[in-house]
Short mmCIF file of the C-alpha atoms (twelve columns), coordinates in Angstrom:
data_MODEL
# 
_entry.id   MODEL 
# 
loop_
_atom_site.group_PDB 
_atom_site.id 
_atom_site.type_symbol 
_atom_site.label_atom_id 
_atom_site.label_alt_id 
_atom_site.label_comp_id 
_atom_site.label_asym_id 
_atom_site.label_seq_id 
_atom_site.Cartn_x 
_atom_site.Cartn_y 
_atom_site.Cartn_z 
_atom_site.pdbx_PDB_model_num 
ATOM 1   C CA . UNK A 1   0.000  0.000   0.000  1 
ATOM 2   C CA . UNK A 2   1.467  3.375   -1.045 1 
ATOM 3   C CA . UNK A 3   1.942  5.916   1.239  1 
ATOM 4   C CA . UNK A 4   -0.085 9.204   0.847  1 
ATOM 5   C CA . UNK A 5   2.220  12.814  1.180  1 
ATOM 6   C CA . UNK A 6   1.088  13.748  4.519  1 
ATOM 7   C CA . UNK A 7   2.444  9.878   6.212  1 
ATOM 8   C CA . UNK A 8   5.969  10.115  4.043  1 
ATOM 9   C CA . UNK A 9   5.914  14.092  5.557  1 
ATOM 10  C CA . UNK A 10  5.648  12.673  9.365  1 
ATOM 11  C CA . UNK A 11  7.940  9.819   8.537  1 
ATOM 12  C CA . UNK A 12  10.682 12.486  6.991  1 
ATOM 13  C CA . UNK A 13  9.651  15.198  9.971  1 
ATOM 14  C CA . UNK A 14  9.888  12.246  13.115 1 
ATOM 15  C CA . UNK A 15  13.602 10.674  11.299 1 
ATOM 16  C CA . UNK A 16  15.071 14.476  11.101 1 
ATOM 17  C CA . UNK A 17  14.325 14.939  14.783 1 
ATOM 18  C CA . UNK A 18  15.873 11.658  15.483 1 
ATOM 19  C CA . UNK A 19  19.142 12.233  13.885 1 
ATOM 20  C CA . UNK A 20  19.530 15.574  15.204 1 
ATOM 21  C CA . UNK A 21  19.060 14.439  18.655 1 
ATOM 22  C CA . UNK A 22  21.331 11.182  18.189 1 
ATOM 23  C CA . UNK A 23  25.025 10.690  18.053 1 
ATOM 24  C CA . UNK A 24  25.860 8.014   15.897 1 
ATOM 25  C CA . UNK A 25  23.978 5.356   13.600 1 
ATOM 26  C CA . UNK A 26  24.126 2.220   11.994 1 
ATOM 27  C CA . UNK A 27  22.862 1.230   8.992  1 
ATOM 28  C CA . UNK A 28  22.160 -2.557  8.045  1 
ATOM 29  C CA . UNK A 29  20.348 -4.651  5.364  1 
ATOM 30  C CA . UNK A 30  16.533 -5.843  6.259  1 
ATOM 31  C CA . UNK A 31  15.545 -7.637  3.285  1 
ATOM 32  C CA . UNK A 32  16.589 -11.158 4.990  1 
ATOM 33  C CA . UNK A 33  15.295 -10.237 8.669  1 
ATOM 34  C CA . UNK A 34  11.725 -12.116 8.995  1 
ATOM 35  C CA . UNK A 35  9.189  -10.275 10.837 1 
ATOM 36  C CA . UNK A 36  9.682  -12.339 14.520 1 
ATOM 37  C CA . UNK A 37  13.799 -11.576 13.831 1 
ATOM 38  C CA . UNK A 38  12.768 -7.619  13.251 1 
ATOM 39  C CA . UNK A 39  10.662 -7.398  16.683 1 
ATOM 40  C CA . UNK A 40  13.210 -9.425  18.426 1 
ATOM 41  C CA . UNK A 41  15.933 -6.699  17.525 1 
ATOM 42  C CA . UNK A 42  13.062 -4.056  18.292 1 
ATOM 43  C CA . UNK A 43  12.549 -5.522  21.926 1 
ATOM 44  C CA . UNK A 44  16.775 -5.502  22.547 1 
ATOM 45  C CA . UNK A 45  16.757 -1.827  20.719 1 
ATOM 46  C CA . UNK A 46  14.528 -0.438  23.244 1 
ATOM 47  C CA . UNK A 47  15.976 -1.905  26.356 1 
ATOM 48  C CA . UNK A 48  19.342 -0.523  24.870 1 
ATOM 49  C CA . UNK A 49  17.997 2.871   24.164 1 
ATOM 50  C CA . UNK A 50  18.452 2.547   20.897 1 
ATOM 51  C CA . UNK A 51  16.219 3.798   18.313 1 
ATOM 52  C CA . UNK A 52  15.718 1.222   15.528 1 
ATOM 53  C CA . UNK A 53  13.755 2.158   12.011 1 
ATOM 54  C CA . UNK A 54  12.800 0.556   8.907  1 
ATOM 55  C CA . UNK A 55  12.406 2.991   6.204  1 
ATOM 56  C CA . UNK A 56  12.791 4.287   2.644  1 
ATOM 57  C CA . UNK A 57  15.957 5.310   1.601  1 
ATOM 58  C CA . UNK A 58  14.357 8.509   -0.372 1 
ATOM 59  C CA . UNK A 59  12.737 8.988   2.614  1 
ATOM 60  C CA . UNK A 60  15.954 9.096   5.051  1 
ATOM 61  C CA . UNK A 61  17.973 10.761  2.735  1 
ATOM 62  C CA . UNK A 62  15.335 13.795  2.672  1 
ATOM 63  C CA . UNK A 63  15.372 13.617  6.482  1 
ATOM 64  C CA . UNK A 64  19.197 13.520  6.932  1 
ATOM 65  C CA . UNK A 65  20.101 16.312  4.051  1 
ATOM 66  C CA . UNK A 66  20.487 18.894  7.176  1 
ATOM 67  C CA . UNK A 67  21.765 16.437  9.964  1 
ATOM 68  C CA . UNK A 68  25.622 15.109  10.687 1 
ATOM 69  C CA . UNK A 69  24.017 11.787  9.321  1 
ATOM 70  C CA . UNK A 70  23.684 13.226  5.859  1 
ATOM 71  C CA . UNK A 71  26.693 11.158  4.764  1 
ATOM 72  C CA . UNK A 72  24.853 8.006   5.066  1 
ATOM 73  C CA . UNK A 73  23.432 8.670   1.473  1 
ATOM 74  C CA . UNK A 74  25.540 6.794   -0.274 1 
ATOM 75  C CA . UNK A 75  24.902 2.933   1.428  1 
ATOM 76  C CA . UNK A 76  21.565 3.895   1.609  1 
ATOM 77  C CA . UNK A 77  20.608 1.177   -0.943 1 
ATOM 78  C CA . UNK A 78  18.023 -1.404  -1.305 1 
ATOM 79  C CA . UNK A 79  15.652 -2.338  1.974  1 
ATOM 80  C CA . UNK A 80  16.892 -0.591  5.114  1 
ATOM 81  C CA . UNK A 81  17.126 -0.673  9.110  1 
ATOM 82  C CA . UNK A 82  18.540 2.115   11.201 1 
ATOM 83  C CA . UNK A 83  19.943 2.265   14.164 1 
ATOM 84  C CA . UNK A 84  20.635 5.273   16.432 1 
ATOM 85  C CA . UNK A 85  22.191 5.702   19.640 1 
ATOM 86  C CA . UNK A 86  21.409 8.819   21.568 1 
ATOM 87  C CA . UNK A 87  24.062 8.785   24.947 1 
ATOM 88  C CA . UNK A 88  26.121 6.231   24.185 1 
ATOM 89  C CA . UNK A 89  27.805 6.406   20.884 1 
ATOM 90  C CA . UNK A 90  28.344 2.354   20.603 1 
ATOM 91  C CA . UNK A 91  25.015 1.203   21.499 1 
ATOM 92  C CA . UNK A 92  23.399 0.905   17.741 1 
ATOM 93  C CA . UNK A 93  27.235 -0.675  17.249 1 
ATOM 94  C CA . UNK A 94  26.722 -3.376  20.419 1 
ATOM 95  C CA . UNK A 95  22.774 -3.995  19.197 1 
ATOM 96  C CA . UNK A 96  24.023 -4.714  15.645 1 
ATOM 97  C CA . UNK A 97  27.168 -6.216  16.248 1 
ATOM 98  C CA . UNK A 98  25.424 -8.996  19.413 1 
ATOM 99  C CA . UNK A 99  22.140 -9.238  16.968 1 
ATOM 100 C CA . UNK A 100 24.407 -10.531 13.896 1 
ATOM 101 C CA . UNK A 101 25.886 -12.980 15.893 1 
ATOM 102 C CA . UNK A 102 22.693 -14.455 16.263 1 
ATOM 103 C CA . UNK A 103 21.199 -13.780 12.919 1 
ATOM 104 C CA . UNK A 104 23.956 -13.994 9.930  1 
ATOM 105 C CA . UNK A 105 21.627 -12.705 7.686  1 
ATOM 106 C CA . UNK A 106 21.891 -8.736  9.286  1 
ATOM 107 C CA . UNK A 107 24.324 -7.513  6.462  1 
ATOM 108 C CA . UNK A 108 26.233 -3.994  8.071  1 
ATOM 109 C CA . UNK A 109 26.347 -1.521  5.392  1 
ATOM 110 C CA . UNK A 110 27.874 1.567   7.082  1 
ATOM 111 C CA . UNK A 111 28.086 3.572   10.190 1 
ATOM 112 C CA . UNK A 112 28.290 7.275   11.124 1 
ATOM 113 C CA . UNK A 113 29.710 9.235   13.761 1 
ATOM 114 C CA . UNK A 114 30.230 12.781  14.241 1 
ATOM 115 C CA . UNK A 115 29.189 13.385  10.514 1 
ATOM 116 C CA . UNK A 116 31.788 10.766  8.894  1 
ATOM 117 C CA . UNK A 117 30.546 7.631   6.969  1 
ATOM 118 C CA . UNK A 118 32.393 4.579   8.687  1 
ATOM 119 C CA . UNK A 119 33.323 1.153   6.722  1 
ATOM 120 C CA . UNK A 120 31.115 -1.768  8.049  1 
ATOM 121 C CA . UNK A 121 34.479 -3.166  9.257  1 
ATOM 122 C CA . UNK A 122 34.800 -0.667  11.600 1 
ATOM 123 C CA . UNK A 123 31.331 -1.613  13.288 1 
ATOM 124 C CA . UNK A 124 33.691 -4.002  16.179 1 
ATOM 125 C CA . UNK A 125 35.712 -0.757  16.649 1 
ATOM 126 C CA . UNK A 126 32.880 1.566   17.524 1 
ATOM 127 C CA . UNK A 127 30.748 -1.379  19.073 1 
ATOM 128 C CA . UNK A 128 34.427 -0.973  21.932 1 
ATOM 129 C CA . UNK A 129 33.662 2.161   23.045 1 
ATOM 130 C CA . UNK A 130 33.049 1.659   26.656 1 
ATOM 131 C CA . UNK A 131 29.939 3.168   28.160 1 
ATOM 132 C CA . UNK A 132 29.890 6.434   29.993 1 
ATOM 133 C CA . UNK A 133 29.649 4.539   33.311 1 
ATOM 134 C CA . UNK A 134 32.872 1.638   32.040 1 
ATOM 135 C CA . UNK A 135 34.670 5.103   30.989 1 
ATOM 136 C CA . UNK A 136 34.242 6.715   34.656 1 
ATOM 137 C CA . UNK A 137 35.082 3.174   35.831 1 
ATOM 138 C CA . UNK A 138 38.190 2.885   33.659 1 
ATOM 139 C CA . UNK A 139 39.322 6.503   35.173 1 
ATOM 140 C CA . UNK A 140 38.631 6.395   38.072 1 
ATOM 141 C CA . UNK A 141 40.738 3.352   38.500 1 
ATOM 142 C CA . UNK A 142 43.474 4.864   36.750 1 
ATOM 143 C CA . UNK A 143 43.651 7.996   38.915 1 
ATOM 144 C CA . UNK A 144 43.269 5.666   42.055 1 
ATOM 145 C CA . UNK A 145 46.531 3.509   41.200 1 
ATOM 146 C CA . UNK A 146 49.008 5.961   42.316 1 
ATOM 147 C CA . UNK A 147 46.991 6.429   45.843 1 
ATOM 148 C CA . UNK A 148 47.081 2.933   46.234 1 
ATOM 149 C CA . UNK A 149 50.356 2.088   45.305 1 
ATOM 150 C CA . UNK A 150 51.676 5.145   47.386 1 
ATOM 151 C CA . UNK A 151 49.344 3.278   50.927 1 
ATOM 152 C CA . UNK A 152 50.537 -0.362  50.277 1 
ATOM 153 C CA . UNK A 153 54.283 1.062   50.203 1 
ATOM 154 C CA . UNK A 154 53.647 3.356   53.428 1 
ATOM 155 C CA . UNK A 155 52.243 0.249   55.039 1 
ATOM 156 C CA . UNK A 156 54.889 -1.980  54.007 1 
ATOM 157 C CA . UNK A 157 57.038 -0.375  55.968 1 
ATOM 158 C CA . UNK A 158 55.542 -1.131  59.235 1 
ATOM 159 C CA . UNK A 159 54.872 -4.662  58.455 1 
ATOM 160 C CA . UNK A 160 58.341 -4.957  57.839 1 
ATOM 161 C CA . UNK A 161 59.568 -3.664  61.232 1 
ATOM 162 C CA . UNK A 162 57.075 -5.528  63.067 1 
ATOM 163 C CA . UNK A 163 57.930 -8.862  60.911 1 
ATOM 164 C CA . UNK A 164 61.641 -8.013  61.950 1 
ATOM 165 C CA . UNK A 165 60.718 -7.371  65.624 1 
ATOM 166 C CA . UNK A 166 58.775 -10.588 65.525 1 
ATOM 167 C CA . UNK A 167 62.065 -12.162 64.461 1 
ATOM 168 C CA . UNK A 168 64.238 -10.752 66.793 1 
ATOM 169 C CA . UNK A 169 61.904 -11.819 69.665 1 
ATOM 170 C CA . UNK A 170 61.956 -15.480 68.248 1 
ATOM 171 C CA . UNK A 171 65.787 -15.530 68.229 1 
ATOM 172 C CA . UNK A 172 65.660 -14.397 71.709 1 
ATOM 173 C CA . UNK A 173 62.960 -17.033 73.393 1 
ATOM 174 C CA . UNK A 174 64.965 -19.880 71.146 1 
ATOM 175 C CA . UNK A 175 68.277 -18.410 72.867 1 
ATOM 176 C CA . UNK A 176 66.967 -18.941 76.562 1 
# 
C-alpha cells in the first residue's frame, strides 16, 4: 500500500528529529530479517535505548540532508534498518554487532559518527567504546593507582619492622 504525502511528511519530519538528537547510527540490510527476527531486535533496541527504524531510503535521505548523518546517502541502498544511539555512541554498534551474531543474515552496510561515513568493518571498533559509566570506571581506577600504590608502600614499611621485631623476639625465646 502506497503511502499518501502527509504519512511520508511525518515519517521524513519524526527521522530528522531523530538524527539531530542522536550521536551516531548504523545502517544494516533488512531484506533477509523475517518479521519475529525484526521485533526481536526491536525488543533488545529499546531496552538498549536505541532507536531502531525501517524505512525508505528517499525517505531518510530527505530527512538527513540537514543532519551530521547526511553522509549516510551513499549505502543507503536497497531495503533498510537504522539504528541510532542517543548517549552512548556504541550502542546501535553493540545492538548490531550482538544481533548478527545471532542472525547472519543482518548484512552492516555503514556507520556514522560525528558526521563521517564509517566502513562496516569498523562496526567491532565503535561497538568498543566503553559506556559512559565503564569510561568513569576505567578513570577512576586509573587515577586511584598511584593512591594505592603510594598506601601499600607506606604500610609496608611497618609490616616490615614488626615482621623483623617478631624475628628478633623469636631468636631471643629460642636463645633462653
Amino acid at each position: 500500500m502506497p503511502l499518501r504525502r502527509e504519512d511520508k511528511k511525518s515519517i521524513v519530519e519524526e527521522l530528522g528529529k531523530v538524527a539531530n538528537s542522536h550521536i551516531s547510527a548504523v545502517v544494516g540490510n533488512s531484506s533477509e530479517l523475517t518479521a519475529d527476527q525484526m521485533t526481536s531486535l526491536r525488543k533488545k533496541a529499546r531496552k538498549d535505548d536505541v532507536f531502531v527504524q525501517v524505512v525508505r531510503n528517499t525517505l531518510a535521505e530527505i530527512a538527513f540532508e540537514k543532519t551530521e548523518f547526511k553522509c549516510l546517502k551513499e549505502v543507503l541502498v536497497g531495503p533498510t534498518v537504522i539504528a541510532f544511539s542517543k548517549d552512548d555512541p556504541g550502542a546501535a554498534a553493540r545492538l548490531f554487532k550482538d544481533f548478527a551474531k545471532e542472525h547472519k543474515n543482518l548484512k552492516i552496510k555503514g556507520l556514522s559518527i560525528d558526521g563521517k561515513l564509517l566502513a562496516p568493518e569498523q562496526l567491532d571498533s565503535l561497538a568498543n567504546i566503553p559506556t559512559k559509566d565503564k569510561a568513569i570506571a576505567i578513570l577512576m581506577s586509573t587515577l586511584l593507582a598511584p593512591i594505592s600504590k603510594l598506601a601499600r608502600t607506606m604500610n609496608a614499611v611497618p609490616e616490615k619492622m614488626v615482621r623483623t621485631l617478631s624475628a628478633v623476639a623469636d631468636e631471643k625465646q629460642k636463645a633462653e
